[in-house]
C-alpha positions as CSV (number, residue, x, y, z in Angstrom):
1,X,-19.6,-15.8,-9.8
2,X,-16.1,-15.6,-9.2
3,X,-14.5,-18.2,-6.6
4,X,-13.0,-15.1,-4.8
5,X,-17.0,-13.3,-4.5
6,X,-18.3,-16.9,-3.3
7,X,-19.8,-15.8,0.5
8,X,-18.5,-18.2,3.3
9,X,-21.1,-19.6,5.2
10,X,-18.5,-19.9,8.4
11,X,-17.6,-15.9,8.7
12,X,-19.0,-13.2,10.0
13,X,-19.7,-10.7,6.9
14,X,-16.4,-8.0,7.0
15,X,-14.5,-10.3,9.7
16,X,-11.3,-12.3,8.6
17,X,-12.1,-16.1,8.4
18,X,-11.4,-18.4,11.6
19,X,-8.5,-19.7,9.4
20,X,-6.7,-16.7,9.1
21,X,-6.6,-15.7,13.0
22,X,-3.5,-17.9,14.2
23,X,-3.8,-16.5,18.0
24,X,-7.3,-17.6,19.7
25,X,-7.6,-15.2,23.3
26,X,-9.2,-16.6,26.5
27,X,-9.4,-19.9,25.7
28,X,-6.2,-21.1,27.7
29,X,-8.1,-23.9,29.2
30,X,-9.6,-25.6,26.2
31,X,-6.1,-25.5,24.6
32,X,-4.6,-26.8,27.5
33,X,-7.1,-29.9,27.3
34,X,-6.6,-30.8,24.1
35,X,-3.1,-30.4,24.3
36,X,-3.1,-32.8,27.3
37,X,-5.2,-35.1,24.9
38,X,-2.6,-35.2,22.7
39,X,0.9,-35.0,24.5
40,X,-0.8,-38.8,26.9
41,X,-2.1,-40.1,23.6
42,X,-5.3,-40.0,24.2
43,X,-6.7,-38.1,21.8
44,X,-10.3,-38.7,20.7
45,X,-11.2,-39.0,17.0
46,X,-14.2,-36.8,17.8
47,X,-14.1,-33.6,19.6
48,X,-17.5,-31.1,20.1
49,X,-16.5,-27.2,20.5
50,X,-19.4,-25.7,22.1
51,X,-19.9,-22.4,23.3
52,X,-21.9,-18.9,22.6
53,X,-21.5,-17.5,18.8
54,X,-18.6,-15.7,18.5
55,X,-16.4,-16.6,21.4
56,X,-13.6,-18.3,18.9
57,X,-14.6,-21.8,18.4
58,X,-14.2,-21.7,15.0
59,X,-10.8,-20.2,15.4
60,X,-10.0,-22.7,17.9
61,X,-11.0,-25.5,15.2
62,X,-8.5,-24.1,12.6
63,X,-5.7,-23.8,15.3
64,X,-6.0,-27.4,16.5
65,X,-6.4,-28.9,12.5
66,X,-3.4,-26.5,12.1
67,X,-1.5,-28.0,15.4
68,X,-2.4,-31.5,14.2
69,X,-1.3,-31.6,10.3
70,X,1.7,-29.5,10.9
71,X,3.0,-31.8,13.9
72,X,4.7,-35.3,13.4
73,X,4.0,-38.4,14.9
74,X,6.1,-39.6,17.7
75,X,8.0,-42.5,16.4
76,X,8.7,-43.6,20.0
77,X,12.8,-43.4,19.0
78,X,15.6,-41.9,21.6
79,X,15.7,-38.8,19.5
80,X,11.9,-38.4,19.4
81,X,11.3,-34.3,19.6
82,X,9.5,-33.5,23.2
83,X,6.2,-33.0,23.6
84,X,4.8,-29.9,22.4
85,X,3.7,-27.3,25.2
86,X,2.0,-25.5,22.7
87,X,-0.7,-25.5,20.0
88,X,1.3,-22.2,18.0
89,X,2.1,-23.1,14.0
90,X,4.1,-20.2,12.1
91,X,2.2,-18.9,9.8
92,X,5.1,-19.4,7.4
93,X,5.1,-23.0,8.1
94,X,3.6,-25.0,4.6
95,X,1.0,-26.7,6.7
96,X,-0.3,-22.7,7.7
97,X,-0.1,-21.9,4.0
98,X,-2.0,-24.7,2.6
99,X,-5.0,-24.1,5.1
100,X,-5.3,-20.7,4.4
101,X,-5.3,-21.5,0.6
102,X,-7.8,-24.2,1.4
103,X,-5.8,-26.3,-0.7
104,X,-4.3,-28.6,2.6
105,X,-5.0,-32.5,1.1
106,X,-5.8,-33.9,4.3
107,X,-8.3,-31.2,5.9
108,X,-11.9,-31.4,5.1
109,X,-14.4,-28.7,5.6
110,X,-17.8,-29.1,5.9
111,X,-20.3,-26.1,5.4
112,X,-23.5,-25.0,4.3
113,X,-22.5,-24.8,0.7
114,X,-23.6,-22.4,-1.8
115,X,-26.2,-22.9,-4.4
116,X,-25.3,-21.4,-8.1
117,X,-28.5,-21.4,-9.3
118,X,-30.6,-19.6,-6.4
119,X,-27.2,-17.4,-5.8
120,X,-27.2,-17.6,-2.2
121,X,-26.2,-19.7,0.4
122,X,-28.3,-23.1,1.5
123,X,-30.0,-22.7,4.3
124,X,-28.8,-26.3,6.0
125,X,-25.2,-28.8,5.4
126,X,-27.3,-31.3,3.1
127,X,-26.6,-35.3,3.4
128,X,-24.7,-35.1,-0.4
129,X,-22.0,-32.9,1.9
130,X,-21.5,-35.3,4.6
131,X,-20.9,-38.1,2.0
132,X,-18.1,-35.9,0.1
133,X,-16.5,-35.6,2.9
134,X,-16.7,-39.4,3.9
135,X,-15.2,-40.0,0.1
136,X,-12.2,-37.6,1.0
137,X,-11.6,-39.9,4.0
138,X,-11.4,-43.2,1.7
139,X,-9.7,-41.0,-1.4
140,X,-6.8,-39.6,1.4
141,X,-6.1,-42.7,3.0
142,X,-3.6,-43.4,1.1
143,X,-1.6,-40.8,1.6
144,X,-1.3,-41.5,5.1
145,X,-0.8,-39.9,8.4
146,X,-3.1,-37.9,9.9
147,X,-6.3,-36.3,8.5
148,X,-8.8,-33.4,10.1
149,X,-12.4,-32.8,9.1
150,X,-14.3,-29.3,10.5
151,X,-17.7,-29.4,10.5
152,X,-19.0,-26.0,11.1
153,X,-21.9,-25.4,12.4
154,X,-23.1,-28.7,13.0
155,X,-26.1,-27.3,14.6
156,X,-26.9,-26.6,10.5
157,X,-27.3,-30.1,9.5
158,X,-30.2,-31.7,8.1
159,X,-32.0,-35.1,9.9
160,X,-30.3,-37.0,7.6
161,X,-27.0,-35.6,7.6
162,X,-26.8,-35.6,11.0
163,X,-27.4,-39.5,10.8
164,X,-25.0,-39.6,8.2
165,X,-22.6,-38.2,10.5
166,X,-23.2,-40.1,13.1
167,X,-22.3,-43.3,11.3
168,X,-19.0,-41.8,10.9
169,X,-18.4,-41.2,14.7
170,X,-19.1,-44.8,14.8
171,X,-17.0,-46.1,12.8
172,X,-14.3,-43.2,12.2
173,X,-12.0,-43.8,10.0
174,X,-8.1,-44.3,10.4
175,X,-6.1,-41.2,12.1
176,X,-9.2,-39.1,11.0
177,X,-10.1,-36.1,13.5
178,X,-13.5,-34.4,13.3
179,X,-14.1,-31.4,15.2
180,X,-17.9,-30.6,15.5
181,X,-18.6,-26.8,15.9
182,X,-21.5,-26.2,18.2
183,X,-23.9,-23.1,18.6
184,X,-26.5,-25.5,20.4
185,X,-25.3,-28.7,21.3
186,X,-28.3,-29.1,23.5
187,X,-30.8,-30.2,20.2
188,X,-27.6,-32.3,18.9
189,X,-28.9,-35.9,18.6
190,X,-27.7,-37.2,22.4
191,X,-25.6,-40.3,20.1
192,X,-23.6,-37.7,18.4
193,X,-22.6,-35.6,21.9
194,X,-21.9,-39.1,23.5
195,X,-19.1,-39.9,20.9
196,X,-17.3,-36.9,20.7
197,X,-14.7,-35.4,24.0
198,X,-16.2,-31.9,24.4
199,X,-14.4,-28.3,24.7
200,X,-16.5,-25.4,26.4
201,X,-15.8,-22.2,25.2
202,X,-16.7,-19.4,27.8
203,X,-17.1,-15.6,27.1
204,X,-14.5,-13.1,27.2
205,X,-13.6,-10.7,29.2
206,X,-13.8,-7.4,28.4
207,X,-10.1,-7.0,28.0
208,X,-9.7,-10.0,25.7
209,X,-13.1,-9.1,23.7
210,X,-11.3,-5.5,23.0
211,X,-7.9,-6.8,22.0
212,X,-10.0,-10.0,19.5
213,X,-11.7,-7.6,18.0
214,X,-8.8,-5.5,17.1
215,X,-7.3,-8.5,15.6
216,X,-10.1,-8.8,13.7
217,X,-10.1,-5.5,12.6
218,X,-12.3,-3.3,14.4
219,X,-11.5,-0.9,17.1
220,X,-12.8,0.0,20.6
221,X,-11.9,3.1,22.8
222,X,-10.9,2.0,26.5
223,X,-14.0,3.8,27.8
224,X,-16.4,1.5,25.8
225,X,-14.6,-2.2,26.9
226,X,-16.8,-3.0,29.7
227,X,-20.3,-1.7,27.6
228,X,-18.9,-3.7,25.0
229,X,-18.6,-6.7,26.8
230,X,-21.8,-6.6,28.5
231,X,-23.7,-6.3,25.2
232,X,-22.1,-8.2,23.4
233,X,-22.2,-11.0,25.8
234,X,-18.1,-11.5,25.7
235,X,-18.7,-12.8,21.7
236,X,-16.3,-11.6,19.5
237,X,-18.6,-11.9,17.1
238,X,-21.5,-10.0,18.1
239,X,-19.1,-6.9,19.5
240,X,-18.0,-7.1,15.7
241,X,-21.7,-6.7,14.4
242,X,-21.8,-3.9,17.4
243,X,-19.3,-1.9,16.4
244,X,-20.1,-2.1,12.8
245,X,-23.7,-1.2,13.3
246,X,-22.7,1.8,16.0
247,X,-24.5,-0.5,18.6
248,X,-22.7,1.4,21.8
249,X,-24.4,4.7,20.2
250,X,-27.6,3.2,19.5
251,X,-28.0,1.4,23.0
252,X,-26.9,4.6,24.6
253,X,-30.1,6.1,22.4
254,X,-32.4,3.4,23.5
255,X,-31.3,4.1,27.1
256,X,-32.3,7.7,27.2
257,X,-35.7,6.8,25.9
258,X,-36.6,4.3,28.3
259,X,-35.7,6.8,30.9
260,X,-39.1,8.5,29.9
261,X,-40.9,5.4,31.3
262,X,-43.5,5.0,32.6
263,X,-44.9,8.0,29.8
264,X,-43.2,7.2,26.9
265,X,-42.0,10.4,24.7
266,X,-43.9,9.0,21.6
267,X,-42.6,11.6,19.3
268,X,-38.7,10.4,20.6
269,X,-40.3,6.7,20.4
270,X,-40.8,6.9,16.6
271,X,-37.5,8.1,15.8
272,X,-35.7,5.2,17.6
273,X,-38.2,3.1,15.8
274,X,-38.0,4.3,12.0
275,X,-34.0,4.4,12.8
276,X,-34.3,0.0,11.6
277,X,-37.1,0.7,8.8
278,X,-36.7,1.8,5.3
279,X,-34.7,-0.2,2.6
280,X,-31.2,-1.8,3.3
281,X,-32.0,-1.4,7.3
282,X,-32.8,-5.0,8.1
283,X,-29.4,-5.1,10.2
284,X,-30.5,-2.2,11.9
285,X,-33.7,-3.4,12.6
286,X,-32.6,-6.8,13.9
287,X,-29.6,-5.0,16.1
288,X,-32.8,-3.0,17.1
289,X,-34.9,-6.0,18.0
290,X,-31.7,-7.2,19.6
291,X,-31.2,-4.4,21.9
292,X,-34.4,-4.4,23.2
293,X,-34.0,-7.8,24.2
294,X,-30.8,-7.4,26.3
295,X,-32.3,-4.0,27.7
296,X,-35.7,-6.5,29.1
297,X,-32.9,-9.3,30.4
298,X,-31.0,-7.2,32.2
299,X,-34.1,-5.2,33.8
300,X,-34.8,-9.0,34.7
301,X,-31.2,-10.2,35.7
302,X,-30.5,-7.0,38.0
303,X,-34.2,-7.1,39.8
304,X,-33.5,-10.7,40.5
305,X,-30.4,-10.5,41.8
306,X,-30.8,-7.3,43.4
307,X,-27.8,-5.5,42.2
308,X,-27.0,-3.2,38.9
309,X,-25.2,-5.0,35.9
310,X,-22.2,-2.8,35.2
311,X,-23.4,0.1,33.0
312,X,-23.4,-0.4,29.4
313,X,-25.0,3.2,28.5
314,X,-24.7,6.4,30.9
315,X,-28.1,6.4,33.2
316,X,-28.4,2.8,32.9
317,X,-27.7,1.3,36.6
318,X,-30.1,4.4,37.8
319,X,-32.8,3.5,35.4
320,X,-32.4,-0.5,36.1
321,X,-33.1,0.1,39.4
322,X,-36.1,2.2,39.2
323,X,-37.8,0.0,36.7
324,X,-36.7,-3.6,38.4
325,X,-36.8,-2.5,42.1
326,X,-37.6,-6.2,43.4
327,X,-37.7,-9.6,41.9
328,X,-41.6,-9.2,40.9
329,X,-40.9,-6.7,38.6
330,X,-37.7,-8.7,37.4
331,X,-39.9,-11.9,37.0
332,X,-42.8,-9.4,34.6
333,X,-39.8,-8.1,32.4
334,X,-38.5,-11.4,31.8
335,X,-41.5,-12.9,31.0
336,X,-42.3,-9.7,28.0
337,X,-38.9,-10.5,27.2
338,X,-40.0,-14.4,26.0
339,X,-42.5,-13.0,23.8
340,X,-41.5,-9.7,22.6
341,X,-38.7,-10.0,20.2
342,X,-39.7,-13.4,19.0
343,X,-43.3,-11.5,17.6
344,X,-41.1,-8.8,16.1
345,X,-39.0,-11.3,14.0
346,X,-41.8,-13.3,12.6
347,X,-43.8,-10.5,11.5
348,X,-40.2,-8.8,9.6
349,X,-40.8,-12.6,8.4
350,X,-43.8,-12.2,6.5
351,X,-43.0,-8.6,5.5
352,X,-45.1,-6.1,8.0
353,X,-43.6,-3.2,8.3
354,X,-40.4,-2.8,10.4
355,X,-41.1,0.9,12.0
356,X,-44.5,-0.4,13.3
357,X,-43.3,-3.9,14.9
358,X,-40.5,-1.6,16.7
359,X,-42.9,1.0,18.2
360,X,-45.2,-1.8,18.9
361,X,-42.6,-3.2,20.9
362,X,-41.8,0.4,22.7
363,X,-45.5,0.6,23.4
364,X,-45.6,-3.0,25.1
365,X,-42.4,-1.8,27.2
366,X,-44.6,1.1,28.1
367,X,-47.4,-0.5,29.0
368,X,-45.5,-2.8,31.5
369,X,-44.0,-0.2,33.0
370,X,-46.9,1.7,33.5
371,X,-49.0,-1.6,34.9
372,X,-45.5,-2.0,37.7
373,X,-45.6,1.3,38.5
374,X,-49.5,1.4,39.6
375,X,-48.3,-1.9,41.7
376,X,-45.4,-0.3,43.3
């Protein structure tokens, strides 16, 4: 396989790469941090961006490599240049155009790599990666000057890459900067979250998730920010895999067939459901599976807290509010929500068929709803 066809383990499939998105949006305050970090010397050889998927933390990892190899060192001298207020590199600058080649000498990137001989990617960053990139530190040292290592996802590491890794915080090497990227950092070993300084990536808001996702590519009419945002859960990311997949549409879909609880329309039911089934549909049927599971957590979130979630599909606030009147009937749909989803995954696991696991998952909603509605 060509270099060019080689899939990237660290984009989202029809997305530009992190590395080639120079602006990050909404993320003023972790920038500001770092920057901070860096203008009072205090900057931390190991530094954990955490956050929900898709909210720019890998973007934010490229930008700050970018900042750092593409910045000199203050010599301390009467004409030293001032401290940078900014983390912006022109694209034009040669420190830009070597990381976009991947061909910058002193940045290391650390993946899930891909394996030749099964032709797909591996499913974890193996213990023989973490040690390249512990060679590239010795092999660069050289040259000198400062050095950056990405490690994205680290949340994808084996048990023994992890520990490998963890050495390395340790004992980092000279002017070496490792930024962790971090889906989960909760099951991150506790040693390796107490050596690194830690950014927090939030969501975005509905404006900034409209004009990141037009960087990126995609489009979204004014009218659909604010159901974007609230299904997608202010991730770029996931509003890209919504958009590509018609998500809005097929939420809106969903919507009008729940309104038919507590008696389903069966004949309506089976449509929605054979909509992810058939060959080449597993996105659909996971966006599916997905939708469903947002639709149960915010029946839950709006019954507990007693108010309507902005509407992400016309009827919804309506329909919320009839289905989760109180916060029993909040506490019922969160707890199908735990189970629900989950069942549907592992049996696409092990092959059952996906139109079936979909209207069995309609027919549980059903049920519930009828069983609240006897209650109420």
């Amino acid at each position: 396989m060509a270099e060019a066809d080689i899939p990237e383990a660290d984009c989202i499939e029809g997305a530009p790469h992190p590395r080639a998105t120079s602006t990050l949006l909404g993320q003023g305050s972790a920038e500001a941090t770092f920057l901070q970090a860096f203008n009072t010397g205090r900057l931390h050889h190991g530094w954990l961006i955490t956050g929900p998927r898709g909210v720019g933390k890998a973007t934010l990892a490229w930008r700050l490599a970018r900042f750092l190899l593409a910045t000199p060192d203050d010599d301390g001298g009467m004409f030293a240049a001032p401290p940078p207020e900014t983390l912006d590199i022109p694209d034009s600058h040669p420190v830009a155009r070597r990381i976009s080649a991947l061909s910058e000498p002193r940045l290391s990137l650390l993946r899930r790599a891909y394996d030749e001989k099964k032709a797909k990617l591996q499913d974890v960053i193996s213990v023989d990666e973490v040690r390249k990139m512990k060679s590239f530190f010795t092999l660069s040292a050289t040259d000198g000057g400062r050095r950056v290592a990405i490690i994205d996802a680290v949340d994808e590491m084996n048990p023994a890459a992890a520990n490998a890794l963890l050495k390395l915080l340790e004992e980092p090497p000279k002017s070496v900067t490792m930024f962790l990227i971090s889906h989960q950092p909760a099951r991150l070993l506790p040693t390796i979250r107490s050596r690194c300084r830690e950014l927090r990536l939030g969501p975005l808001s509905a404006q900034d998730l409209s004009d990141a996702l037009t960087m990126a590519g995609g489009e979204v009419a004014p009218e659909d920010r604010i159901a974007l945002a609230e299904l997608a859960g202010g991730s770029v990311g996931e509003a890209f895999r919504m958009t590509n997949l018609e998500g809005l549409a097929l939420y809106a879909r969903l919507v009008k067939l729940m309104a038919t609880l507590p008696r389903l329309d069966r004949v309506q039911a089976l449509a929605f459901a054979e909509t992810g089934a058939g060959r080449g549909a597993e996105a659909q049927f996971d966006l599916i599976v997905t939708l469903l599971d947002l639709f149960l957590a915010r029946l839950a979130r709006s019954g507990t807290c007693g108010t309507p979630l902005p509407e992400a599909a016309p009827g919804e606030a309506a329909l919320i509010t009839r289905l989760a009147p109180n916060p029993w009937a909040a506490r019922e749909w969160a707890s199908l929500a735990q189970t629900l989803g989950l069942r549907a995954r592992r049996g696409k696991a092990v092959n059952l068929d996906p139109a079936a696991l979909l209207m069995d998952m309609l027919l549980q909603i059903d049920e519930a709803a009828s069983a609240l509605s006897r209650l109420s």
